[in-house]
N, C-alpha and C positions, 0 to 999 in steps of 0.2 A: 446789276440784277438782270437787265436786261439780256446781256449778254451772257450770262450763264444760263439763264433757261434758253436759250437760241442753242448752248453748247448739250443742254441735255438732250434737246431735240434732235440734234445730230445724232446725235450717239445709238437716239432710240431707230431710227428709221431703216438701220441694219437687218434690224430683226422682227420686220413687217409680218404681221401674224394675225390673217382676220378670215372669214367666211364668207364669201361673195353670194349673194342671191339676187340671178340676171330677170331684166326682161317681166318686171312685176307688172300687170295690169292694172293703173289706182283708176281706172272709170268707175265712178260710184253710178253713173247715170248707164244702166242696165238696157237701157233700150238706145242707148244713143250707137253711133256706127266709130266712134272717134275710139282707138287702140292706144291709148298715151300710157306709157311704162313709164318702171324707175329701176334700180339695180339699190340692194341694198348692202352694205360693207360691216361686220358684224366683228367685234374683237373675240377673239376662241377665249381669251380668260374673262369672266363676267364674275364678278361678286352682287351684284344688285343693279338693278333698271340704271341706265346710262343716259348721258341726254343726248340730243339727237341734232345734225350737222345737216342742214341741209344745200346742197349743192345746184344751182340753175347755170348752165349752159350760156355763153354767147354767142356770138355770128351774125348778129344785125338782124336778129327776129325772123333770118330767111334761111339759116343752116348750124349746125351743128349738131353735135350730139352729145346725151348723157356718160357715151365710155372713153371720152376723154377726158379724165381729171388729172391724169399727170400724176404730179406726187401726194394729192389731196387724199385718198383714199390712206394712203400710210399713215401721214401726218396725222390725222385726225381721229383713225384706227387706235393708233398707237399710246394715243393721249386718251384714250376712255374716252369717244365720241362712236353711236352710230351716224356713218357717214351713207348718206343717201345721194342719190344723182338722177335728175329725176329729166326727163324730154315732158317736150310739148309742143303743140301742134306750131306748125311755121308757116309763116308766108312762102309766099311763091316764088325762087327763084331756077332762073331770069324773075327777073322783076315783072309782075303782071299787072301795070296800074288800071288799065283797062279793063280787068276784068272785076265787076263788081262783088262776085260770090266768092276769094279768093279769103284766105285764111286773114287775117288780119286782128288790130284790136277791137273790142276787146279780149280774141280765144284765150292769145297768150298767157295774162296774168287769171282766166277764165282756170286754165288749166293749175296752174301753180298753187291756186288758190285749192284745185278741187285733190291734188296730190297731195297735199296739208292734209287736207280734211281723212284722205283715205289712211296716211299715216297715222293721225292721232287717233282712229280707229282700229287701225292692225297692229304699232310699231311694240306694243306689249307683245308679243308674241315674239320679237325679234329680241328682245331683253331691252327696249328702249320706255323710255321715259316719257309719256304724252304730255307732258306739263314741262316740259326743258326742249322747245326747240327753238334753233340758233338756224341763220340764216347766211348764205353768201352767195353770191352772183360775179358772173365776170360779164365786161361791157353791156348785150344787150340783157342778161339776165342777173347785171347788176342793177339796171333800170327796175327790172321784175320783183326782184327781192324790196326795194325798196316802196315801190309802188303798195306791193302786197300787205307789207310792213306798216304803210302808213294808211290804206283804204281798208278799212274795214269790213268795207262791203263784201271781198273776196271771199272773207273766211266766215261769215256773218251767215250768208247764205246757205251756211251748215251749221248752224248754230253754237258756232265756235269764237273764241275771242282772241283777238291778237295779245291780247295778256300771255299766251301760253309761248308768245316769241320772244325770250329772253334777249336778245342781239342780235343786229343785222349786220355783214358785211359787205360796202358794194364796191367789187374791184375795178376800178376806170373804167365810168363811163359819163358820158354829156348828155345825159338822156332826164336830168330832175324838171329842167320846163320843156316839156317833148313841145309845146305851142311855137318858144321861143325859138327850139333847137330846129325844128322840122320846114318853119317860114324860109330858114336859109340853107337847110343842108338837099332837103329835095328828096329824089330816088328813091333809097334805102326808106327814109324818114314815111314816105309817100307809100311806098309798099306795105308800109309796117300799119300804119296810125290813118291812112285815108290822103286822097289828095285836097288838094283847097277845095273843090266842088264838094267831097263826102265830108269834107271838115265843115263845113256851114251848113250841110245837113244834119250831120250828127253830133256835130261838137266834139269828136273824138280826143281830139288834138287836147287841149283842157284837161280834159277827163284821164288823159293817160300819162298825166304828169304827177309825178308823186309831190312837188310842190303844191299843188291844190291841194293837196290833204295834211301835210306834215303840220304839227302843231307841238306846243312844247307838252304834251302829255304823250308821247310816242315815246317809245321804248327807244335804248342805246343805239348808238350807229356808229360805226367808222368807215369814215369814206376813203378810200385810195387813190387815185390820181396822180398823171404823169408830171414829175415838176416842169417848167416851162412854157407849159401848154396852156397858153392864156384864155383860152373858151373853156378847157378841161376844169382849168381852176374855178375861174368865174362861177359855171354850173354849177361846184362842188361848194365852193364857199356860201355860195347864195343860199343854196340847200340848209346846208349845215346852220346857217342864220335863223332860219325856222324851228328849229329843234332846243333842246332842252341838254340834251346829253350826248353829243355828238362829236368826235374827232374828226380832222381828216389831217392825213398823210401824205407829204408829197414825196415821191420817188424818181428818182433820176433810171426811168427803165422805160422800153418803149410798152405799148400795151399787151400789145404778146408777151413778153416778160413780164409782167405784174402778173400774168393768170399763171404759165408754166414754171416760174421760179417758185412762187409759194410753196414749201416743205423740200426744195432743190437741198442737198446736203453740199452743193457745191457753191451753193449762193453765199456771198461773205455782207450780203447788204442785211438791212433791218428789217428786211419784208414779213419773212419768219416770224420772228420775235413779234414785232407790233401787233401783226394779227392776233396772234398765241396770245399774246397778256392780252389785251382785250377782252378774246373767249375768255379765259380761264377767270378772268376776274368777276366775269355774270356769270358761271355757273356755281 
């Protein structure tokens, strides 16, 4: 089974066929100075509201951006998904632990949260479905999706309910006890979530780990992760412990391949496919 829906998907990604709309401005907060876009991916044949793909970014909370998706935008296009890509605001690199006013958590899933909100309010207009959004992340903005996914608070704040998240996807990352993960990774961890001094301030560290919130009343998850990687797994597994309905998949690919390979016609592994059954079976 598996492998014929991988074989149709191949077939389809030929004939990639969608309406790109760059550079959306989702700041609900009118007075604030913060410019965070998305870019939205639109299938040209629509018979009825579609449900909706939402794409987060990784790079360790300090770079990247929403116009690299790679093969995402087809894939998802292709299969009657609007597929969204959405930026948010970043830490500082070079790394600026020193400096206290520096972007850090909470913006990030601040922002993700507040891009939700702006889609479930415009994405009828795009022919999408405000009650059908599906979620996926790659490493740091697979921490985001899931965090978002299980804190309510994010979406709450706009009088919105994570009910309307049908499935979350998080592609490799060691980021579900940011507490555990950040005591020993440092840098990155410290630019991102606070150093030991703002963490005993503010408690960020806790606060920014989507294990503090997951419970078994949380919507589907599939987690992805590199097989071999014994912290990768641990994070993922321990995660996944907390949940109710929750996969994870181990992949023999480095992490950069687990985000660029997804919807690759040239990829002959499961990647494809497991994600694809997943969605398609929550929508």
């Amino acid at each position: 089974m598996r492998t014929l829906v991988f074989g149709l998907l191949l077939c389809s990604f030929v004939y990639a066929d969608y309406t790109k709309y760059s550079d959306i401005n989702y700041n609900l907060d009118k007075q604030s100075e913060k410019m965070n876009t998305l870019d939205i991916y639109v299938p040209k044949q629509i018979s009825k509201p579609l449900p909706v793909m939402i794409y987060v970014h990784g790079g360790g909370w300090c770079i990247g951006d929403k116009k690299r998706v790679h093969h995402k935008a087809t894939l998802f296009t292709d299969e009657q998904y609007i597929f969204v890509s959405i930026n948010y605001r970043l830490s500082p690199f070079p790394l600026e632990l020193k400096n206290k006013n520096r972007i850090m958590f909470p913006d990030h899933p601040n922002d993700v949260g507040e891009a939700i909100a702006w889609l479930h309010k415009n994405i009828a207009e795009y022919k999408g479905d405000n009650e059908k959004f599906f979620l996926i992340g790659h490493s740091a903005g697979a921490h985001l999706v899931a965090l978002v996914a299980t804190d309510e608070s994010y979406l709450k704040r706009y009088d919105i309910s994570t009910e309307i998240i049908r499935g979350t996807c998080a592609l490799d990352t060691a980021a579900y006890d940011v507490a555990k993960r950040t005591s020993t990774a440092g840098g990155m961890f410290f630019n991102a979530f606070g150093t030991e001094e703002e963490n005993k301030k503010y408690d960020t560290w806790r606060k920014a780990s989507p294990s503090e919130y997951a419970d078994r009343e949380d919507g589907p998850m599939l987690l992805v992760t590199q097989k071999g990687q014994e912290m990768r797994e641990q994070q993922n597994y321990g995660f996944a412990k907390l949940l109710s309905n929750c996969e994870v998949y181990l992949i023999d690919k480095t992490h950069r391949e687990v985000n660029v390979d997804l919807g690759n016609p040239q990829d002959t592994t499961m990647l494809t496919t497991v994600v694809m059954t997943f969605f398609q079976r929550l929508r």
